[in-house]
Backbone as a chain_set.jsonl record, in Angstrom:
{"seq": "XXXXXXXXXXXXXXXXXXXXXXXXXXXXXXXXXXXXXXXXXXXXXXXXXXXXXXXXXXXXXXXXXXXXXXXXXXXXXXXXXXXXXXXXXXXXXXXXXXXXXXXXXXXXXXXXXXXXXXXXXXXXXXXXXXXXXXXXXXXXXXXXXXXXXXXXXXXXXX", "coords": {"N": [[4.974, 5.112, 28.844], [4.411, 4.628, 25.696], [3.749, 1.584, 23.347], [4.46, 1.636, 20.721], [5.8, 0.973, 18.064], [6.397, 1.054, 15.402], [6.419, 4.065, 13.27], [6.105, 4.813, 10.702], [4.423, 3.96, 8.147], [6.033, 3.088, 4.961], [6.169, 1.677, 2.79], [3.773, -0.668, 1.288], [2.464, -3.737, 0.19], [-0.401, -5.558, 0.82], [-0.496, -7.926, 2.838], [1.582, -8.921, 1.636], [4.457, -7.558, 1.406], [6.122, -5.383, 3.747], [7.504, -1.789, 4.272], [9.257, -0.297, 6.891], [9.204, 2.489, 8.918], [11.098, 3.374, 12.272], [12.07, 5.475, 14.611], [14.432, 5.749, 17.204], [14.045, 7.712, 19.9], [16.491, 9.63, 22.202], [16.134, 9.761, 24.621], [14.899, 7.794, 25.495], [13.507, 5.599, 28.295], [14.513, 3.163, 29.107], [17.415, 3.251, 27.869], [18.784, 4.194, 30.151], [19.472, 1.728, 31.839], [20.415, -0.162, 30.011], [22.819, -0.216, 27.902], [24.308, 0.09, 30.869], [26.544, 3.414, 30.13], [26.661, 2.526, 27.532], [24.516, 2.939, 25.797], [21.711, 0.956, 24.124], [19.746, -0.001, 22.165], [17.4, -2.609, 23.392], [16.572, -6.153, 22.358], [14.541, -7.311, 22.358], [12.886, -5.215, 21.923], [13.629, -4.545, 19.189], [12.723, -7.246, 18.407], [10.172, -6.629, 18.282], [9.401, -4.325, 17.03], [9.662, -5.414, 14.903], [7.865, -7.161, 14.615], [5.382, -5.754, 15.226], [5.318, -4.227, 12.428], [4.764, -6.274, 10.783], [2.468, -7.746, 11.57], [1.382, -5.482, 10.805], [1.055, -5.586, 8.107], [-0.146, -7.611, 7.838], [-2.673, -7.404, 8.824], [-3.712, -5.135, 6.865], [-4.255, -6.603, 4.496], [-6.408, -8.225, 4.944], [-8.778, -7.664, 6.614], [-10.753, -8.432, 8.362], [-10.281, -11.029, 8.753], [-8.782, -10.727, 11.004], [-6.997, -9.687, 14.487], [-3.565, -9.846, 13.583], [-1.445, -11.573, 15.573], [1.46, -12.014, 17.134], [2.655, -15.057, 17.704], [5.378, -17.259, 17.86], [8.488, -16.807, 18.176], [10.277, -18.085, 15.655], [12.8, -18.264, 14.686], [15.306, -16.109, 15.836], [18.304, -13.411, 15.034], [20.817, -11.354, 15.905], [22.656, -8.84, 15.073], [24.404, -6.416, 15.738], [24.007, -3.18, 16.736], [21.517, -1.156, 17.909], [21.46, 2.367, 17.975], [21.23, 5.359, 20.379], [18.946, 7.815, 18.904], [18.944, 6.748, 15.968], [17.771, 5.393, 13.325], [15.193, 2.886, 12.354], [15.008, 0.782, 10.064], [12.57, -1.241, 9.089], [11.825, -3.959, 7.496], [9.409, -6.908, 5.988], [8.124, -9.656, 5.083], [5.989, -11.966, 3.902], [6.106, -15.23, 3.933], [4.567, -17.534, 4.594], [1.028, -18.474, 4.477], [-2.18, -18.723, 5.52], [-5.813, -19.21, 6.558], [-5.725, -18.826, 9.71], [-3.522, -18.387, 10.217], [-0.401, -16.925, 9.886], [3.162, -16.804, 8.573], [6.295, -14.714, 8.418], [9.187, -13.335, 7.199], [11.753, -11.118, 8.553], [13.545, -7.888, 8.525], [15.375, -5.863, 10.333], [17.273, -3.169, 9.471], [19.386, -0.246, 10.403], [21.195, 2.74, 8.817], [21.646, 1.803, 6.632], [23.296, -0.934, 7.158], [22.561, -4.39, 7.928], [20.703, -5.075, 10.925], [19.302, -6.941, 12.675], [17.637, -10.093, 12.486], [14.692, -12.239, 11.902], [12.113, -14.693, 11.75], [9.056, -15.136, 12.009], [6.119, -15.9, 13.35], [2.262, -15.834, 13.322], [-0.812, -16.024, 14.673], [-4.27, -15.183, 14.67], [-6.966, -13.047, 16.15], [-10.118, -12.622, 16.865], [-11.853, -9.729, 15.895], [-13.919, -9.392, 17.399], [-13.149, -9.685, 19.834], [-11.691, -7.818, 21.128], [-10.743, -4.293, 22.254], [-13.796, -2.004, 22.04], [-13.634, 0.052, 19.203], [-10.834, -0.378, 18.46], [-8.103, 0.921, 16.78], [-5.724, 1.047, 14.603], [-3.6, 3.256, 14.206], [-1.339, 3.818, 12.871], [-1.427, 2.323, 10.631], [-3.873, 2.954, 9.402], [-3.223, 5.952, 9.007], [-1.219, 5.377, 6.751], [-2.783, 4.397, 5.052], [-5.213, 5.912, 4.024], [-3.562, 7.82, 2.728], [-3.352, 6.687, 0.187], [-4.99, 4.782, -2.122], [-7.116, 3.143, -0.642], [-8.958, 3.023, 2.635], [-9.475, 3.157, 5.676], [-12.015, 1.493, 7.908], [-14.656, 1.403, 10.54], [-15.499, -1.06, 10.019], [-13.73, -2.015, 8.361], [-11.095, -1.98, 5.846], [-11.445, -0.538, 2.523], [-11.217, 0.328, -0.708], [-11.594, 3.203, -2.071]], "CA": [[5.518, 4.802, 27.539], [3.563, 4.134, 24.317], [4.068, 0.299, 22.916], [4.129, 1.542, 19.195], [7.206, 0.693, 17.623], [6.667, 1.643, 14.322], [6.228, 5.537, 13.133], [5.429, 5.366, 9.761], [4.599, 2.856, 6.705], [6.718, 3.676, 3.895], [5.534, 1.16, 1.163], [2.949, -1.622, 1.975], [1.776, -4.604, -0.639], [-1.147, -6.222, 1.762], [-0.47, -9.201, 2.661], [2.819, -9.496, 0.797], [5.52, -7.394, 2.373], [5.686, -3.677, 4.064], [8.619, -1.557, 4.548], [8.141, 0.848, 7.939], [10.246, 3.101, 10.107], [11.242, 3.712, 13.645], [13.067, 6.628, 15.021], [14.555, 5.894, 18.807], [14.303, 8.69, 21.136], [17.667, 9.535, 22.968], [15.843, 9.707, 26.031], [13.898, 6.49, 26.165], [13.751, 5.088, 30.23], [15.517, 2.021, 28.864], [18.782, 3.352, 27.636], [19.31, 4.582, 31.33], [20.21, 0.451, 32.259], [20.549, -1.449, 28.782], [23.467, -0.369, 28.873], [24.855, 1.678, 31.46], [27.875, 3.456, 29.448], [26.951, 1.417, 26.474], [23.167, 2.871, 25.614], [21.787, 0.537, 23.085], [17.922, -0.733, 22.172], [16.987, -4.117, 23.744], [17.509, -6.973, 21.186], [13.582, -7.573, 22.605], [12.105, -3.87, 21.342], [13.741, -4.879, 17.793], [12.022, -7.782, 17.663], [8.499, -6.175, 18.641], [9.257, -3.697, 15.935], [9.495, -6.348, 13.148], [6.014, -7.737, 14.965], [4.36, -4.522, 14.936], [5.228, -3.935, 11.43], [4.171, -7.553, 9.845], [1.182, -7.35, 12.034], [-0.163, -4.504, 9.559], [1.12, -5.961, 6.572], [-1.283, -8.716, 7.334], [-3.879, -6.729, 8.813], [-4.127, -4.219, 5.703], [-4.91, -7.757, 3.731], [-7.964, -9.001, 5.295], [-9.187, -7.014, 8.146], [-11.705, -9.574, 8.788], [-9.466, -12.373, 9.505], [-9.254, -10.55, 12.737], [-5.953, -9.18, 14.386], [-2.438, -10.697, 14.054], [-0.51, -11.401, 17.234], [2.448, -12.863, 17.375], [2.681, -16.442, 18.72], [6.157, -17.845, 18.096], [9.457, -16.409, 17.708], [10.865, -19.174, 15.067], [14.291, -17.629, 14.876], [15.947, -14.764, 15.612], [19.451, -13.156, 15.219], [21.253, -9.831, 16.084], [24.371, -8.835, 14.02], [24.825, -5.072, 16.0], [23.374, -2.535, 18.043], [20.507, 0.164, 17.449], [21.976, 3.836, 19.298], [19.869, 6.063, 20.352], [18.37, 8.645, 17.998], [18.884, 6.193, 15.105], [16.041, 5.282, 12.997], [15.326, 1.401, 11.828], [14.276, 0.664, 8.626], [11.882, -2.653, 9.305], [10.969, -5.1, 6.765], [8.237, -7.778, 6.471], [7.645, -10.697, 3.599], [5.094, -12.983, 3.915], [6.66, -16.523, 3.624], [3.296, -18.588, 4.358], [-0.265, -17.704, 4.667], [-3.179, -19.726, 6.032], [-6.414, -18.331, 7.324], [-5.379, -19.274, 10.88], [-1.745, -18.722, 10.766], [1.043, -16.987, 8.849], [4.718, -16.686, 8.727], [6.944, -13.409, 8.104], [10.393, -13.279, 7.352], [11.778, -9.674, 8.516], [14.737, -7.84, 9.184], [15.775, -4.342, 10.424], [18.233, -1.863, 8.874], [19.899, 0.853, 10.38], [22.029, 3.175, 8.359], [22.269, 0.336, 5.489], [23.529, -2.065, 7.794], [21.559, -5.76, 8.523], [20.98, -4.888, 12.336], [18.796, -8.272, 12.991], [15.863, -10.608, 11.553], [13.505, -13.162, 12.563], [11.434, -15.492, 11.719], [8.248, -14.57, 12.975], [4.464, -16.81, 13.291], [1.086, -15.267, 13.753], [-2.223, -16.419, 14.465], [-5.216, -14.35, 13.875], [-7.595, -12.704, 17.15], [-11.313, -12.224, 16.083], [-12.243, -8.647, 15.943], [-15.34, -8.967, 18.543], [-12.098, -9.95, 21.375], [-10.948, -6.558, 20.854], [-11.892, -3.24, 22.882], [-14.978, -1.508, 21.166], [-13.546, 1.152, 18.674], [-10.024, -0.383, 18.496], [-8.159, 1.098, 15.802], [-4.594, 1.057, 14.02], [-3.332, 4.613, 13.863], [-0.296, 4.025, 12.359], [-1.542, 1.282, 9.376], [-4.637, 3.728, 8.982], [-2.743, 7.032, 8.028], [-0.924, 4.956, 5.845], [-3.998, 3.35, 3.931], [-5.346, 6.975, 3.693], [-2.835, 8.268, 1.756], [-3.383, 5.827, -0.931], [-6.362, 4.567, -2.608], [-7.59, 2.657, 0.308], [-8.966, 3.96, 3.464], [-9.544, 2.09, 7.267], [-13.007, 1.997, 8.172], [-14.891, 0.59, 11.699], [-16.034, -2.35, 9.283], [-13.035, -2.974, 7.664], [-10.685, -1.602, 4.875], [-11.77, -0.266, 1.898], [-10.869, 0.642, -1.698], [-12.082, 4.135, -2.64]], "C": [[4.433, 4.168, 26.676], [4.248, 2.802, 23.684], [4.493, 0.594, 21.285], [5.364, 1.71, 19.013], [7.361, 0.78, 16.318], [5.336, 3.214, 14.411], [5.427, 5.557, 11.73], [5.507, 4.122, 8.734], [5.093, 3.468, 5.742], [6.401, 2.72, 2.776], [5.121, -0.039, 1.978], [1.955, -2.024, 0.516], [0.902, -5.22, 0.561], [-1.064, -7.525, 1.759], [0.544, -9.913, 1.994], [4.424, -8.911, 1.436], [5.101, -5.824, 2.987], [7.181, -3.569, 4.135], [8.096, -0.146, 5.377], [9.77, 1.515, 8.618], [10.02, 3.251, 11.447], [12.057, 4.273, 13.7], [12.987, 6.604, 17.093], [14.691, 7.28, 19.534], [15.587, 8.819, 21.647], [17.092, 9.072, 23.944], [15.079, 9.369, 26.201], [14.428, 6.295, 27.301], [15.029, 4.402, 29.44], [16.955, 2.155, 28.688], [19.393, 3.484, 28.881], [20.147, 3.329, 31.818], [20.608, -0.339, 30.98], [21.361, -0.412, 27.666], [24.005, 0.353, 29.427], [26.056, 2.281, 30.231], [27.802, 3.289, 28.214], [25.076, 1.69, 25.826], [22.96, 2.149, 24.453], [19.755, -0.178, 22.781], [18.099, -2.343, 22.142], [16.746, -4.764, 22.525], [15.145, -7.596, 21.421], [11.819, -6.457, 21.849], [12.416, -4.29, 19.653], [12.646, -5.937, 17.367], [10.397, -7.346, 17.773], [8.555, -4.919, 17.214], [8.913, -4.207, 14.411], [7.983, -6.708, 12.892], [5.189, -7.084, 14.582], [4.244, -4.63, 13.37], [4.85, -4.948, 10.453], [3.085, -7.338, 10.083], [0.353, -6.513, 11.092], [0.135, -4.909, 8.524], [0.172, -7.348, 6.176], [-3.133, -8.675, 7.563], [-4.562, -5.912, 7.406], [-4.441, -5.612, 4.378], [-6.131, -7.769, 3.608], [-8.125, -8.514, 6.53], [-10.474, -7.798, 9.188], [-11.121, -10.563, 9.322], [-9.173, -12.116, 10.949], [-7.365, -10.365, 12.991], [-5.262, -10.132, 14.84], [-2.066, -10.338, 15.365], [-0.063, -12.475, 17.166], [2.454, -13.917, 18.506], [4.18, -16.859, 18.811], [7.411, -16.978, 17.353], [10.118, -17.902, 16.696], [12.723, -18.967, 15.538], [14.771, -16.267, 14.74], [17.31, -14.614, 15.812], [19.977, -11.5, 14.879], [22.641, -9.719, 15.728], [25.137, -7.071, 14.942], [24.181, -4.806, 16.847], [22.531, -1.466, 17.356], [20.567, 1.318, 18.337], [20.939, 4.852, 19.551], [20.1, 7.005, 19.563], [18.556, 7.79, 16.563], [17.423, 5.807, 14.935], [16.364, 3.503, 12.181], [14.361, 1.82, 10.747], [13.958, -0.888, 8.721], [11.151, -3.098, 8.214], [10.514, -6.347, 6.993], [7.88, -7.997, 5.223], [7.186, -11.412, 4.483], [5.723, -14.235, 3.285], [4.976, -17.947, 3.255], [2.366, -17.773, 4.984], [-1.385, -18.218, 4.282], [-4.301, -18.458, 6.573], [-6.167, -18.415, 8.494], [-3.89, -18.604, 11.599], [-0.922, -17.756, 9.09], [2.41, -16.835, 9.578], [5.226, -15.38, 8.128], [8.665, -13.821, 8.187], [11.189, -11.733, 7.191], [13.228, -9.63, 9.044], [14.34, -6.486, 9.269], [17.303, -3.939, 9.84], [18.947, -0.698, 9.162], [21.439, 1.248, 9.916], [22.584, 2.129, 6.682], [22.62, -0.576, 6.124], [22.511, -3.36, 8.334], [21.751, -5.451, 10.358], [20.528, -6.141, 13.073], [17.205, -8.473, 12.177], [15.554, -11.925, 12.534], [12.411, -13.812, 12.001], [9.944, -15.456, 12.111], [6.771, -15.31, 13.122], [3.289, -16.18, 13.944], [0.253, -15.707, 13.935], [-3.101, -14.914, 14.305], [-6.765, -14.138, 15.497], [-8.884, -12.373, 16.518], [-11.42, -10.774, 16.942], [-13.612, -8.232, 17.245], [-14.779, -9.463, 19.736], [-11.084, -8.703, 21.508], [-11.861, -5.527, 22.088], [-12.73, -2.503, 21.808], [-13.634, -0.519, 21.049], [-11.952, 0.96, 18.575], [-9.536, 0.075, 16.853], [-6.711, 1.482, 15.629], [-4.394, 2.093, 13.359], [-2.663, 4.705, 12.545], [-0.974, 3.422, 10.811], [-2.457, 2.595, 8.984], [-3.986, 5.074, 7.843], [-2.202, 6.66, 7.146], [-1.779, 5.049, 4.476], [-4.996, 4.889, 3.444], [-5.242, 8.038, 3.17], [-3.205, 8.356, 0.624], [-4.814, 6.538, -1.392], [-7.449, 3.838, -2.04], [-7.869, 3.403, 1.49], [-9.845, 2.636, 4.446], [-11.124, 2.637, 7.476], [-13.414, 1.252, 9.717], [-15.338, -0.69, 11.046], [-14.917, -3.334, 8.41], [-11.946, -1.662, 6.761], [-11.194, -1.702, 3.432], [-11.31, 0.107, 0.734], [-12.095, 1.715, -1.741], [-12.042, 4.749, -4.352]], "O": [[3.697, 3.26, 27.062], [5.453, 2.953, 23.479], [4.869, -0.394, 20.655], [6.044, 2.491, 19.677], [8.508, 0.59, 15.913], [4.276, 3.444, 14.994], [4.358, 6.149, 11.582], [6.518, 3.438, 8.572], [4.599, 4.577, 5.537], [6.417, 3.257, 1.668], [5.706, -0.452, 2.979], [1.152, -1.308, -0.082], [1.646, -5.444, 1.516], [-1.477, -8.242, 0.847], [0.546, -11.122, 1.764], [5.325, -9.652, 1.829], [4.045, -5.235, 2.753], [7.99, -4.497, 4.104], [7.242, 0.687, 5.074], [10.922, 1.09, 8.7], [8.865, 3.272, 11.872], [13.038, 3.97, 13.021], [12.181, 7.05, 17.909], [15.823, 7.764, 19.567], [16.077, 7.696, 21.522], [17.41, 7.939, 24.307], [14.223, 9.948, 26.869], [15.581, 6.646, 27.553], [16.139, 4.886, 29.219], [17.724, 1.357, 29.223], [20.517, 2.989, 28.972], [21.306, 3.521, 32.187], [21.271, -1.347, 31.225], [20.75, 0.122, 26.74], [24.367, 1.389, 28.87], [26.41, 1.437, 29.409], [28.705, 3.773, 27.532], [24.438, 0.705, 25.453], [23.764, 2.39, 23.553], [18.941, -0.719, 23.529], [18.648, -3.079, 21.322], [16.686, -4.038, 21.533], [14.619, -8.227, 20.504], [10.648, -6.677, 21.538], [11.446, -4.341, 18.898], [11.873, -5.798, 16.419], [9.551, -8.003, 17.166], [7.558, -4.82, 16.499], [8.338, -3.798, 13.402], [7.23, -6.682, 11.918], [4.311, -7.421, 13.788], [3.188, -5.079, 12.924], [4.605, -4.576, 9.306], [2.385, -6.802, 9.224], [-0.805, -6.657, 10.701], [-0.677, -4.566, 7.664], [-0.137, -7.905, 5.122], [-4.133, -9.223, 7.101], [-5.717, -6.087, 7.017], [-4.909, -5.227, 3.306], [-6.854, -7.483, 2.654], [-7.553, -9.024, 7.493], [-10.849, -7.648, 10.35], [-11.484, -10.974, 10.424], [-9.255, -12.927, 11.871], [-6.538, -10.708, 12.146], [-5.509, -10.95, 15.726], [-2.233, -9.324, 16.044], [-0.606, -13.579, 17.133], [2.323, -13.779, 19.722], [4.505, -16.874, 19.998], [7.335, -16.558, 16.199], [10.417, -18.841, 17.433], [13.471, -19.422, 16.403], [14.661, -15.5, 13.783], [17.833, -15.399, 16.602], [19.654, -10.736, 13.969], [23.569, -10.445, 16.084], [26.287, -6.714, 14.685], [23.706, -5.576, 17.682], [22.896, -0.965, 16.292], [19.867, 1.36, 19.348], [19.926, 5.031, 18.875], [21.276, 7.279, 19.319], [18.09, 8.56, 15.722], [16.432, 5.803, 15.665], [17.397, 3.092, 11.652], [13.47, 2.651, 10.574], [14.83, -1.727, 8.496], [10.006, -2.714, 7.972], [10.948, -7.005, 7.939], [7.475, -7.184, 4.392], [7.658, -11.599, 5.605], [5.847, -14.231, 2.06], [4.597, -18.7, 2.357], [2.544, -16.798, 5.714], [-1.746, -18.287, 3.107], [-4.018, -17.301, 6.883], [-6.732, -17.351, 8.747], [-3.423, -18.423, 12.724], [-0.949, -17.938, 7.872], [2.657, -16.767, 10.782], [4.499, -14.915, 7.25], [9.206, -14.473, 9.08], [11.294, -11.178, 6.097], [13.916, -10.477, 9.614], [13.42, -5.936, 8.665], [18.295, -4.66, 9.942], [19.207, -0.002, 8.18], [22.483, 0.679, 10.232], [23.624, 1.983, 6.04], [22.146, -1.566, 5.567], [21.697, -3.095, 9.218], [22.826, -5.612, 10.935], [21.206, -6.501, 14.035], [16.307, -7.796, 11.676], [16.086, -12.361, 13.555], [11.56, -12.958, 11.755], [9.925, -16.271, 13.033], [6.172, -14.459, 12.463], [3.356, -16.0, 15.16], [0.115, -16.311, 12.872], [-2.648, -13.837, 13.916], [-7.442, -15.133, 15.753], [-8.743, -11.745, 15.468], [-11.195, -10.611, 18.141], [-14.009, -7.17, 17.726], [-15.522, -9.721, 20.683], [-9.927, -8.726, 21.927], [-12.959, -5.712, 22.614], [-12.258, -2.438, 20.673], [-12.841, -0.235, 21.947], [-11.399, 2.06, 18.584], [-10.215, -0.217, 15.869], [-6.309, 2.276, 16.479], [-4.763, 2.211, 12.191], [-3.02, 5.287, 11.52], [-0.963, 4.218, 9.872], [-1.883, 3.39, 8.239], [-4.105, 5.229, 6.628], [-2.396, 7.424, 6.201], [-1.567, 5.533, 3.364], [-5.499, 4.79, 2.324], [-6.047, 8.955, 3.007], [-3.417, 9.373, -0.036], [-5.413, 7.61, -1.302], [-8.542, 3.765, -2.6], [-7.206, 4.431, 1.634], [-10.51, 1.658, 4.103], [-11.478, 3.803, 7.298], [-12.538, 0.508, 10.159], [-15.581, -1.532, 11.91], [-14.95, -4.492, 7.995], [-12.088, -0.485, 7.089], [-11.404, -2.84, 3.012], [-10.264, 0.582, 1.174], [-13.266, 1.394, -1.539], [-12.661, 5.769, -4.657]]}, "num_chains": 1, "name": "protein.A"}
């Protein structure tokens, strides 16, 4: 299984908010036990989706500051369930923002419905604690679209 929990950026201010999708598989492992009878996406994959998707909204900022990774769940809460083949619609605002440290306040969406949000705290990994040639697929094709474009040095305005 692949960790990537978001598919696609659908609108992204850097450093201010993003709005991203995910589309569940029927036939992820997981649904097989969580829950038998009752298939439903772990309340644990949601919140890694919100992560993932702040994560580039603070990466596509300052690519220098070096990569987010989630340190502290502040708060989280789950109002439903995410079925399989449904798709989340994950948002991500920037509440505070330190070189060291920010905050995100995100929720997911499926179908129009508030499915859960969170609270979320980052610190910041320097880029030379990384593997050589690491590189953010998903944020990239995004930023490629645009008027920006991902480079091995950094992000760029073209």
């Amino acid at each position: 299984m692949r960790f990537i929990l978001v598919d696609e950026i659908l609108e992204l201010v850097p450093g201010q908010r993003i709005k991203a999708l995910k589309t569940v598989a029927r036939d992820e492992d997981y649904f097989q036990d969580h829950f038998p009878g009752f298939p439903v996406v772990p309340g644990v994959l949601l919140t890694e989706m919100m992560a993932q998707a702040a994560g580039k909204c603070l990466q596509a900022e300052d690519y220098q500051r070096g990569l987010p990774i989630l340190a502290k769940i502040s708060e989280a809460g789950f109002r439903g369930w995410m079925r399989p083949g449904e798709t989340a619609i994950i948002y991500a605002e920037t509440r505070n923002s330190r070189p060291a440290f920010a905050t995100l306040s995100c929720h997911i969406e499926v179908e129009g419905r508030k499915l859960c949000s969170a609270e979320l705290f980052f610190t910041f990994i320097p880029h030379d604690n990384l593997a050589p040639g690491y590189r953010d697929e998903v944020l990239e094709r995004y930023l490629t679209k645009g008027t920006t474009r991902a480079t091995d040095t950094g992000i760029q305005t073209v």
